[in-house]
C-alpha angles and dihedrals in degrees: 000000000000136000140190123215098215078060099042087048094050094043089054095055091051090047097050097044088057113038108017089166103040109108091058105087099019118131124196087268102055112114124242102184143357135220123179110326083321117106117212109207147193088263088057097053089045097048087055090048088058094062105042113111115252106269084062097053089064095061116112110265092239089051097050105033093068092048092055091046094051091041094056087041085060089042098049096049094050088041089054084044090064105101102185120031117204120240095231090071091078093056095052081055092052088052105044090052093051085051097047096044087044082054101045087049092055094041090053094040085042089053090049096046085043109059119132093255098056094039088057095047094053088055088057103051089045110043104004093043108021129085109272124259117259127212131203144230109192140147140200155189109228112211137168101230132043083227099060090038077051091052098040086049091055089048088052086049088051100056108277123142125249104223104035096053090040080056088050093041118015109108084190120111085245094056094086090060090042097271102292121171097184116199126358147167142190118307094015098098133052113283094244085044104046089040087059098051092033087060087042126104111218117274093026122130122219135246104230127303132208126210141153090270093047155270110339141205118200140210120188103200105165136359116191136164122264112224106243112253126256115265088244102059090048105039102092096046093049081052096058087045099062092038093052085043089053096047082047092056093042095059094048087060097043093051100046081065112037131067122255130187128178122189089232101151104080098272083122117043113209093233087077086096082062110033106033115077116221086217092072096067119134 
């Protein structure tokens, strides 16, 4: 939905001329208009407020209220003027309450696994208690085949230096600059690649890794300790952690006791997206 303000200013004035008391003793079931033989409530306005984006939730209530009341009277007339409604409306509204009651619940189980108390004990058994993160300085030579990652390791072993041979045979982006890495932590490398330097002592070089880009040769420089974030700048990512943990667990439970059957066998193609109109609902 969309408002201007020029119209939300005029409709104000209108509204305020002519009801200055209105909203005191209103309930969520006091009509604010009629059209036809439909009432159009409190509980209608607000329900509309509660969708409107941001910007709109900071507009003065007199200014607002009469917006959202001419809006649902247009709505309502054009919406009286329709003559057949097509089938496939029920099944929007199906949809829609089975995705606002499936809200309401993950927002409810979300507020309960997210209290101040469980967020902050989260933070302490990850970053007061646990052990601290580590970060990693490596480098490596990329190459396509476990012999040539053997021959260039015996060369290392020999004498060679890294870099310079990783600058000579890497076919990695890093190999021009010797193969550094710089700084990482965990997840941010592949898993074959991070268990290898994870198992590694500074300074170690690796027997060959494979991974999909190819065949590695690692070099472990340097390991230190990352300094545990503040709570604040981890709060609200611990918080969605535990909520989405919650809805997770839920689930679980809800499906270990309900029925579910999916037409798996091939009684739906999935080219029905493509091939059924929603039109022909009946």
């Amino acid at each position: 939905m969309v408002f201007s303000h020029p119209i939300l200013r005029a409709s104000a004035v209108a509204f305020a001329l002519a009801t200055p008391a209105f909203a005191q003793d209103a309930t969520v079931n006091t009509v604010v208009a009629t059209v036809g033989e439909q009432n159009i409530t409190v509980g209608h306005v607000l329900d509309i407020k509660r969708l409107l984006p941001q910007q709109y939730q900071t507009i003065p209530d007199e200014v607002l209220f009469q917006g959202i009341v001419d809006q649902l009277v247009r709505q309502t007339l054009l919406s009286q003027s329709f003559e057949e409604q097509p089938a496939w409306i029920e099944l929007s509204i199906e949809n829609e309450r089975r995705n606002l009651r499936s809200q309401i619940v993950m927002e409810q189980l979300e507020a309960d696994a997210t209290s101040p108390d469980a967020v902050q004990a989260l933070y302490d058994e990850r970053y007061t208690n646990g052990p601290a993160e580590q970060e990693y300085s490596a480098a490596h030579i990329l190459v396509e085949t476990e012999e040539k990652a053997k021959e260039l390791i015996a060369l290392l072993d020999g004498g060679a230096d890294f870099g310079e041979t990783a600058k000579a045979h890497s076919t990695g982006p890093s190999g021009p600059r010797g193969g550094d890495l710089g700084w990482f932590g965990q997840g941010q490398m592949v898993p074959p690649f991070e268990q290898a330097v994870m198992a590694m002592e500074a300074g170690a070089i690796s027997a060959p890794v494979e991974t999909q880009f190819g065949w590695h040769v690692i070099k472990l420089n340097e390991i230190r300790d990352v300094a545990a974030p503040a709570f604040e700048e981890v709060q609200g990512e611990l918080a969605a952690e535990l909520g989405q943990k919650a809805i997770e667990a839920r689930l679980a439970e809800l499906q270990a006791n309900a029925t579910v059957t999916r037409m798996d066998d091939g009684t739906v193609s999935p080219t029905v997206l493509s091939t059924v109109e929603l039109t022909s609902a009946q």
